[in-house]
C-alpha positions as CSV (number, residue, x, y, z in Angstrom):
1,X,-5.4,-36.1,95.1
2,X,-6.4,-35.2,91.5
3,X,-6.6,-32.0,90.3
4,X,-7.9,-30.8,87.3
5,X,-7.4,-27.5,86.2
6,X,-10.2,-27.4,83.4
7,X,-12.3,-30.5,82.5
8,X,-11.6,-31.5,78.6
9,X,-14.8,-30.3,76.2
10,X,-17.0,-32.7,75.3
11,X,-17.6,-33.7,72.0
12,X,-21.6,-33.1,71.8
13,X,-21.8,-35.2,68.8
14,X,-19.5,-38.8,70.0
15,X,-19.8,-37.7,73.6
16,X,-16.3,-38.4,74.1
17,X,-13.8,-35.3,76.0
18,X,-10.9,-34.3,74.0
19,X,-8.4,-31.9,74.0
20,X,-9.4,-28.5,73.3
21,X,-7.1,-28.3,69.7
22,X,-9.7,-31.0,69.2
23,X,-12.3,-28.4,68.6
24,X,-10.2,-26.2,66.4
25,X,-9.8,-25.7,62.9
26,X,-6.0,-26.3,61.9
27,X,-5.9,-24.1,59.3
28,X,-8.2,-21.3,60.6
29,X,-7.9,-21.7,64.6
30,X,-12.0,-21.2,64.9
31,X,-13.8,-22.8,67.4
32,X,-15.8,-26.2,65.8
33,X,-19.1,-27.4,67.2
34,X,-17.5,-31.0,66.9
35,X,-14.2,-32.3,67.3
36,X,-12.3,-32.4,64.5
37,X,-13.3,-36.4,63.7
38,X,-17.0,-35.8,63.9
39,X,-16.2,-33.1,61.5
40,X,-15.1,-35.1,58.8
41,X,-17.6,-37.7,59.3
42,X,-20.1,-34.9,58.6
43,X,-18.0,-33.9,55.6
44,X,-18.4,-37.0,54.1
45,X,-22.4,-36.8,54.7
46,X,-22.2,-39.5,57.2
47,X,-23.7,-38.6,60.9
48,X,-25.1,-34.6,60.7
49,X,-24.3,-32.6,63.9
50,X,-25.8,-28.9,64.6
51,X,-24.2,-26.3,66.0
């Protein structure tokens, strides 16, 4: 039997789950809209996400 205690957050932008410190700023500790890679893509004007 598998259990999972909380189902990972999905990504809204790649539609991939990741860890939760996926959606976290490292310096800062907020919550992101994104994980951290869609992030930087967005950074760097590539694919635009919305909060």
């Amino acid at each position: 039997m598998t259990r999972q205690p909380h189902p990972q957050p999905k990504c809204p932008e790649c539609q991939y789950r990741k860890s939760p410190s996926e959606f976290r700023d490292p310096a800062t500790h907020e919550q992101l809209p994104a994980c951290k890679h869609c992030m930087r893509l967005a950074q760097r004007g590539g694919q635009r996400w919305t909060a």
